[in-house]
C-alpha positions as CSV (number, residue, x, y, z in Angstrom):
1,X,138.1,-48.1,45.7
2,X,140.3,-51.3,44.3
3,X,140.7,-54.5,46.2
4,X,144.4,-54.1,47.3
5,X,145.1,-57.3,46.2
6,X,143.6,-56.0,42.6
7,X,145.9,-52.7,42.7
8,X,149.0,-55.2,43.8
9,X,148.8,-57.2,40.7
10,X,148.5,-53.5,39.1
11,X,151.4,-52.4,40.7
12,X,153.1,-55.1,39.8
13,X,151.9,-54.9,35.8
14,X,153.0,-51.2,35.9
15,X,156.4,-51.8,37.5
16,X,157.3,-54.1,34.3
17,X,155.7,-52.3,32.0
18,X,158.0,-49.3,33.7
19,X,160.8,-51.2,33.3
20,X,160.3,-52.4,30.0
21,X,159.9,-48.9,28.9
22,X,163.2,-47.4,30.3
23,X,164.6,-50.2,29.1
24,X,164.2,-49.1,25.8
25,X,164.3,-45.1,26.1
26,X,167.3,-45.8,29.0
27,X,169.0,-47.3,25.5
28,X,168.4,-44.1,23.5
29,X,169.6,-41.8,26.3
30,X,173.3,-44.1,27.0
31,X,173.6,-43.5,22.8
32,X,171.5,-40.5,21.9
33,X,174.5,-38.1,22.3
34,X,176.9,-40.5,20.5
35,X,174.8,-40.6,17.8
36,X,174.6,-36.9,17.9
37,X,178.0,-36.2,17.6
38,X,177.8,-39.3,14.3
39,X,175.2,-37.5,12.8
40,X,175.2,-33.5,13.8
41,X,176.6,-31.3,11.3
42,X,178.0,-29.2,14.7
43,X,178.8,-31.4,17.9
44,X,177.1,-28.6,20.3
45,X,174.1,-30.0,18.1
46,X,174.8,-33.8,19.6
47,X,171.8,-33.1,22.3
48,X,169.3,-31.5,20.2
49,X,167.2,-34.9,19.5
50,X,167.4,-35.4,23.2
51,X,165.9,-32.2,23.6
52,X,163.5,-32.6,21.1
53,X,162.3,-35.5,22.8
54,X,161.9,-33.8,26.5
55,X,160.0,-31.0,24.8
56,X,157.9,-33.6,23.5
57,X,157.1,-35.0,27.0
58,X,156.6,-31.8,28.1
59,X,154.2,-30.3,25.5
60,X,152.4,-33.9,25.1
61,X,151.5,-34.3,28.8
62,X,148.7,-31.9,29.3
63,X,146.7,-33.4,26.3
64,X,148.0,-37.3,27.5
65,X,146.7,-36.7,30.9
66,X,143.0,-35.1,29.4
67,X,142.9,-38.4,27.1
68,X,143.5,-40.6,29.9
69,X,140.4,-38.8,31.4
70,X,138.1,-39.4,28.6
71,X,139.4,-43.1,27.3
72,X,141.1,-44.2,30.5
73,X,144.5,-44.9,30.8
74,X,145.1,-48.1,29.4
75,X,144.5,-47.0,26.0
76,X,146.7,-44.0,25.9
77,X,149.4,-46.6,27.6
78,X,149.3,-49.0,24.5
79,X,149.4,-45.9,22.2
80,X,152.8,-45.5,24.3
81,X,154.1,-48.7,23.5
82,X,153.5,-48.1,19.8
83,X,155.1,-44.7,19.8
84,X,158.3,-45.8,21.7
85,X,158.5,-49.0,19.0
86,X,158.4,-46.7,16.1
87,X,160.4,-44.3,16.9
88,X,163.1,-46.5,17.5
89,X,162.6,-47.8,14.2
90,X,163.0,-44.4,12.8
91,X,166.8,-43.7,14.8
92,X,167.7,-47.3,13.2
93,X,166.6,-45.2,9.6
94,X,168.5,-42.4,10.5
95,X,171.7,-44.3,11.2
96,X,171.5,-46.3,8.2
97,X,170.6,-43.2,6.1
98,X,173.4,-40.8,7.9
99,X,169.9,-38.4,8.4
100,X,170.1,-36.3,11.6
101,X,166.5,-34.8,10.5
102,X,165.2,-38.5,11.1
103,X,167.1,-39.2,13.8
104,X,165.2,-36.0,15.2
105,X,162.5,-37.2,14.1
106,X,162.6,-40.7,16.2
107,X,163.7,-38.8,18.9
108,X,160.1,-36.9,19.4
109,X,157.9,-40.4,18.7
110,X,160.1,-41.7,21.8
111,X,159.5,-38.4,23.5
112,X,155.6,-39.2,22.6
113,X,155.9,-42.7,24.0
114,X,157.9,-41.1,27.7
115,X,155.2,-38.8,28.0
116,X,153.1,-41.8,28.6
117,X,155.3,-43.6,30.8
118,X,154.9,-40.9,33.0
119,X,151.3,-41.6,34.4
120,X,152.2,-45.2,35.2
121,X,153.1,-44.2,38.6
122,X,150.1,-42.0,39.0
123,X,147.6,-45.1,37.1
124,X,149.4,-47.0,40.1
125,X,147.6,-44.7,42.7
126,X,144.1,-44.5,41.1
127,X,141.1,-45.7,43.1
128,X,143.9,-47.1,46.1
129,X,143.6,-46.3,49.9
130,X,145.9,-43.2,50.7
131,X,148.4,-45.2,52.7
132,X,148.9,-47.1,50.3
133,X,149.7,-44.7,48.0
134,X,153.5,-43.5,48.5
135,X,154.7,-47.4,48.2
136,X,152.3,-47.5,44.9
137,X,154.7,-45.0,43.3
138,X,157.6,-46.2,44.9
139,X,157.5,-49.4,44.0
140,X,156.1,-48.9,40.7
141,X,159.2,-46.9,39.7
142,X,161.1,-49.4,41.4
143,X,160.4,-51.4,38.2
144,X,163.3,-49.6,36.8
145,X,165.6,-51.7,38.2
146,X,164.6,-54.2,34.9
147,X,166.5,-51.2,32.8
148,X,169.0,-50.4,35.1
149,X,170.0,-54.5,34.5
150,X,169.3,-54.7,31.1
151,X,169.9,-51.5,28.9
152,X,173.4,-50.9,30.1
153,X,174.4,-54.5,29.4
154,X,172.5,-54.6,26.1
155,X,174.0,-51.1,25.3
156,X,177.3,-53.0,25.6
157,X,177.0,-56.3,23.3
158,X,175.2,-54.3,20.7
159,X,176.4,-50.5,20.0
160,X,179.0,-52.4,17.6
161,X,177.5,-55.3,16.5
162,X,176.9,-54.3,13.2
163,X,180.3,-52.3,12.5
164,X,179.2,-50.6,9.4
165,X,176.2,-48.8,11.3
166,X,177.7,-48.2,14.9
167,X,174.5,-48.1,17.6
168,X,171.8,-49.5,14.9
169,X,171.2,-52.8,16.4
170,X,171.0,-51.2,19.8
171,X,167.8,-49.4,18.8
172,X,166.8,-52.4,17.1
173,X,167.0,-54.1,20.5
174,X,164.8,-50.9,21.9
175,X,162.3,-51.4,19.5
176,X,162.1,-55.1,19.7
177,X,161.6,-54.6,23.7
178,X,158.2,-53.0,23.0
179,X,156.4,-55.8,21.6
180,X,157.0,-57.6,24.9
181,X,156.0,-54.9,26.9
182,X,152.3,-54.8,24.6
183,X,151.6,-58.0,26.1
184,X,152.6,-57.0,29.7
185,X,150.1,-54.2,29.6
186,X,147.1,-56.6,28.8
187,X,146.7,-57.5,32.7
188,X,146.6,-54.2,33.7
189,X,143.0,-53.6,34.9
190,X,141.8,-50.0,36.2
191,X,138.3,-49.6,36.2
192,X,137.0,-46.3,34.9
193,X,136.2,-43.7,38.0
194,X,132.8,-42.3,38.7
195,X,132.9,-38.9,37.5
196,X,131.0,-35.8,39.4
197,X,130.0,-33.4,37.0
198,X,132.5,-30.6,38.2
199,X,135.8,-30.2,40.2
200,X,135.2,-29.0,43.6
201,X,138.4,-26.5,43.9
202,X,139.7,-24.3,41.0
203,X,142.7,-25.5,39.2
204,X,144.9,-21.6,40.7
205,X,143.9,-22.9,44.5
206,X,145.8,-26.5,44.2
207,X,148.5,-24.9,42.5
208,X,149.2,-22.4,44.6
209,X,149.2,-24.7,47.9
210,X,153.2,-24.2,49.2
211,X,153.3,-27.9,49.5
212,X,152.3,-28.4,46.3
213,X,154.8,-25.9,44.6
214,X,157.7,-27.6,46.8
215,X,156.0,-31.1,45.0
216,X,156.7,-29.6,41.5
217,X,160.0,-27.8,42.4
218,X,161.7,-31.1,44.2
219,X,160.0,-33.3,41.1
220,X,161.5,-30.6,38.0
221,X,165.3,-30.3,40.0
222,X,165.7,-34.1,40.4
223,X,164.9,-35.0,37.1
224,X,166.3,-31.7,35.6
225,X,169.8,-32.1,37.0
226,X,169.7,-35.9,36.3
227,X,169.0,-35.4,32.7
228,X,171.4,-32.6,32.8
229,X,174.7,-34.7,33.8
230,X,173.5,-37.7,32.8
231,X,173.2,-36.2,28.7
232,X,176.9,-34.4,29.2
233,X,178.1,-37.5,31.7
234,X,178.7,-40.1,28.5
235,X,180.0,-37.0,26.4
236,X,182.9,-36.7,29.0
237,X,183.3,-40.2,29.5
238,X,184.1,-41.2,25.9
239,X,185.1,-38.2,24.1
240,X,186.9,-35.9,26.7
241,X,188.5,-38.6,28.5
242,X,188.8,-41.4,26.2
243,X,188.0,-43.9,28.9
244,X,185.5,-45.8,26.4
245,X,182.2,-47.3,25.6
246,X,182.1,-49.7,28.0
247,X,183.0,-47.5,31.0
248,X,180.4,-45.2,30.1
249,X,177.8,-47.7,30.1
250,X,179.5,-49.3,33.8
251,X,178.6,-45.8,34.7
252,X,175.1,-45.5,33.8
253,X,174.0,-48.4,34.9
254,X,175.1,-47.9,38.0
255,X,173.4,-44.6,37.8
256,X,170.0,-46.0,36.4
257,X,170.6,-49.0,39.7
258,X,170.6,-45.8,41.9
259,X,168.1,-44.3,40.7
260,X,165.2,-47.1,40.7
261,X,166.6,-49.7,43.2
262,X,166.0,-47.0,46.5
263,X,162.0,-47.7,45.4
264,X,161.7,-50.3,47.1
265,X,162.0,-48.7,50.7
266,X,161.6,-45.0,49.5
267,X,157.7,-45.8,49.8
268,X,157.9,-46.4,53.8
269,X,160.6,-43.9,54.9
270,X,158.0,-41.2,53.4
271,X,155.2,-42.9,55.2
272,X,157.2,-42.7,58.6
273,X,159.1,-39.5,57.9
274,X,157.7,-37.3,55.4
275,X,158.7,-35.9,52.5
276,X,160.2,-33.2,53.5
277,X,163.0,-34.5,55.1
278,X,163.3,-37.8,52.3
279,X,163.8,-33.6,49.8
280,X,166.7,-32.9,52.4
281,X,168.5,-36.2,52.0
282,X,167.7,-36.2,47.6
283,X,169.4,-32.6,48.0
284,X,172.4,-33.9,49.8
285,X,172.9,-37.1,47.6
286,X,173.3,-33.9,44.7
287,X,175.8,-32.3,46.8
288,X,177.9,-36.0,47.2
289,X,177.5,-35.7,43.1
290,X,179.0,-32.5,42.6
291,X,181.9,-33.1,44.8
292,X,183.1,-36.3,43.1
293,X,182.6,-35.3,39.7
294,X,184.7,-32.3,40.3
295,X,187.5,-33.9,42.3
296,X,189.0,-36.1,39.2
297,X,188.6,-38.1,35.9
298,X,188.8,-41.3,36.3
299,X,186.4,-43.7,35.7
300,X,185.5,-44.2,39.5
301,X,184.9,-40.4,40.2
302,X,181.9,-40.5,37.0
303,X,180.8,-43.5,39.0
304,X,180.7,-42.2,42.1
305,X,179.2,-38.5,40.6
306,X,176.6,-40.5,38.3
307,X,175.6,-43.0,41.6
308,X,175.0,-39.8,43.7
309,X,173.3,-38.6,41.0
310,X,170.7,-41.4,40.6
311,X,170.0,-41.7,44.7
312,X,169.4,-37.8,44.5
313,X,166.8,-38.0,41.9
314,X,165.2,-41.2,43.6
315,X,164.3,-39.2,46.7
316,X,163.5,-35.7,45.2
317,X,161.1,-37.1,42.3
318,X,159.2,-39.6,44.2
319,X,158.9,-37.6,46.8
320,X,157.2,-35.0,44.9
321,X,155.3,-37.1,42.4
322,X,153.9,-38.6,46.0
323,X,153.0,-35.2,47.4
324,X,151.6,-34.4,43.8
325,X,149.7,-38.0,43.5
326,X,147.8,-37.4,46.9
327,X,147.2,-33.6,46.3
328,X,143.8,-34.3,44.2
329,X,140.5,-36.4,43.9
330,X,139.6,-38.4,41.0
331,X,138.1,-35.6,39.8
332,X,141.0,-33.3,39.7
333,X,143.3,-35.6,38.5
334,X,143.7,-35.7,34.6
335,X,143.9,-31.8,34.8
336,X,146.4,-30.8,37.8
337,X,148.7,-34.3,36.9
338,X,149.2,-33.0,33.7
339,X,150.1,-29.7,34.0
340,X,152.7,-30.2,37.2
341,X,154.6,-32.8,34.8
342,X,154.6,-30.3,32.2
343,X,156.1,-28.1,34.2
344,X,158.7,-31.3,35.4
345,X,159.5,-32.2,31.7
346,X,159.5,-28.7,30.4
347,X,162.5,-28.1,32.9
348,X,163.8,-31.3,32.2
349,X,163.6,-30.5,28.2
350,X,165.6,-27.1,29.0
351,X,168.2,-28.8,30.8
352,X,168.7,-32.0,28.2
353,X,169.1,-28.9,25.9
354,X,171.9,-26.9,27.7
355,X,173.1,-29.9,28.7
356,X,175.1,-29.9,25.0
357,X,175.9,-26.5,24.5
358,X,177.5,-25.7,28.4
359,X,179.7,-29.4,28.0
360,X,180.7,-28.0,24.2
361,X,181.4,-24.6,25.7
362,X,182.2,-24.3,29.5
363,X,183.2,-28.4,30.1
364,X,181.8,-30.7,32.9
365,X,183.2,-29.1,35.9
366,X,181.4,-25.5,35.6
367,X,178.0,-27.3,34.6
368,X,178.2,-29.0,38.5
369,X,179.4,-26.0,40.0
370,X,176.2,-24.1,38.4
371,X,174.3,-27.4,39.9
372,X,174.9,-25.8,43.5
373,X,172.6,-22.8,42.4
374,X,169.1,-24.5,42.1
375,X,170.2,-27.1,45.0
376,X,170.8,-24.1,47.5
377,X,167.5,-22.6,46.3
378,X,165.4,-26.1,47.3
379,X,167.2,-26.3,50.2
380,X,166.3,-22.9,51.7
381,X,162.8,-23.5,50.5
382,X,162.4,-27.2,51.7
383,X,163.9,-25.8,55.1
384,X,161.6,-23.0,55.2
385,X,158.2,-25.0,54.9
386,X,159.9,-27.2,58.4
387,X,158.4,-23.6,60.0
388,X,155.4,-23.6,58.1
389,X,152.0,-24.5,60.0
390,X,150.9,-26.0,56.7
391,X,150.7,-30.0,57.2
392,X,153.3,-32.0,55.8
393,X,150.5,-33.8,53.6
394,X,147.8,-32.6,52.2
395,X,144.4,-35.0,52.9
């Protein structure tokens, strides 16, 4: 078990690194769709690299979470860092070039490089007292506050500062961020865990566990419906409604503020009420979403749908990733933590995918009204399990 003044400095490494690291993908997702419709032979094709890169995280994170088991996780993190550095290098190629293959290409290297990002709220739990562990993840995503700050803004001096090659220097920026974040990730110290030679339970029995499946659901809907109106959100912002770059970025990094800055307390209102009821209130900061991105087109109503938006995630996928984090022993862990955020990212990788083609085909409005449908489905669930004489946590 870690000193907790050992896994604060941890949390503390792995709340910068966090930051650092949505810093620079939070940079690809605010232009990956403009530079979509640039370089797509089709616009319905804008989102494909997006989607390329979720079903990178998602197909990656099994195997990640394994190597993380063998070689610890410090390792696979710098690997990460590398990943996300070249990748962006490869978008600033494909802009230059006019390549949508490459862009693509740079899109599943960053994908690579999320998939990693991932565990850093889990790496943040390792070897910690249990009480500890729902502000470990809290806090640690709270680090995205650092992106919420400074992609938007960077997003905004740079999408046009070289005008020949419109959003190159912006991934230069992303690339350039990774170097720093190298460094961060030296004073990150986990010590390896003592292995047994077997798991005690059987991968079936901790996946089956109700609270575990309303985990994964709550987890795969937050960040499934966030990536799905965040992808079509600049889309309608700029090309629908002509309100502009610079409104588009306003609005997401208000959105990114909403989703990481509610870290800081979402930690202790799980401790004192559960996560149940922290599900509840993620599902009804959705339903605030809907409304005001339905009502009108200005540029306060994608504020106001996009700010929902990011609160909603906030509670549903830290609540989950805390029920998930707490669900096994060390010796579970690299197994069951890899295949619940595959089935997170693979939802999230379908959703960054229809995110495109619905915008292209049925606009913004009908793709929030179909947002009710999975949101009603949690909520029955999530209200179902209140009656349930399972406990509300699992140790």
């Amino acid at each position: 078990m870690l000193k907790l003044d050992l896994a604060k400095k941890n949390v503390l490494t792995l709340a910068i690194a966090q930051g650092l690291s949505i810093t620079s993908t939070g940079i690809n997702i605010i232009h990956t769709g403009l530079v979509g419709i640039m370089l797509a032979p089709k616009p319905e094709y804008a989102t494909i690299p997006l989607s390329f890169q979720f079903i990178t995280v998602a197909l990656t994170l099994i195997p990640i979470s394994l190597l993380m088991g063998k070689f610890g996780r410090k390792i696979i993190f710098f690997l990460g860092v590398f990943s996300c550095f070249i990748g962006s290098l490869l978008v600033v190629y494909a802009i230059f070039e006019k390549s949508f293959f490459t862009f693509i290409f740079g899109a599943i290297f960053i994908g690579l490089s999320q998939s990693t990002q991932q565990f850093y709220r889990y790496a943040a739990t390792d070897n910690v007292p249990n009480e500890f562990k729902s502000k470990a993840i809290s806090l640690v995503l709270g680090g995205g506050i650092i992106a919420a700050i400074l992609g938007p803004e960077l997003s905004k001096v740079s999408y046009n500062y070289i005008t020949e090659y419109q959003y190159l220097a912006a991934y230069l920026i992303a690339a350039s961020i990774q170097i720093i974040n190298f460094f961060v990730l030296f004073f990150l110290k986990i010590p390896p865990d003592k292995k047994a030679s077997e798991v005690k339970r059987s991968i079936s029995s901790i996946l089956t566990q109700k609270r575990l499946i309303l985990a994964v659901c709550a987890a795969a809907l937050g960040y499934s419906l966030m990536s799905f109106l965040m992808t079509a959100a600049p889309l309608q912002i700029v090309n629908i409604c002509k309100l502009g770059n610079d409104t588009s970025a306003n609005v997401i990094q208000w959105h990114v503020i909403a989703m990481f800055a509610p870290s800081f307390f979402t930690g202790y209102l799980i401790s004192n009420y559960g996560n149940r009821k922290i599900m509840l209130l993620g599902i009804i900061f959705y339903l605030f979403s809907i409304y005001f991105g339905t009502v009108g087109e200005k540029a306060y109503h994608f504020w106001l749908s996009l700010f929902f938006c990011g609160l909603g995630w906030n509670f549903l996928y830290v609540g989950g990733s805390d029920e998930i984090a707490k669900s096994t022993n060390p010796k579970e862990r690299a197994s069951v933590q890899g295949i619940t955020d595959f089935i997170i990212f693979f939802s999230v990788s379908l959703a960054s995918l229809l995110a495109g083609t619905l915008h292209s085909n049925i606009g913004w409005n009908q793709m929030l009204y179909i947002s009710l449908i999975p949101l009603f489905c949690l909520g029955v669930y999530v209200t179902s399990l209140f009656f349930s004489k399972e406990p509300n946590t699992i140790f």
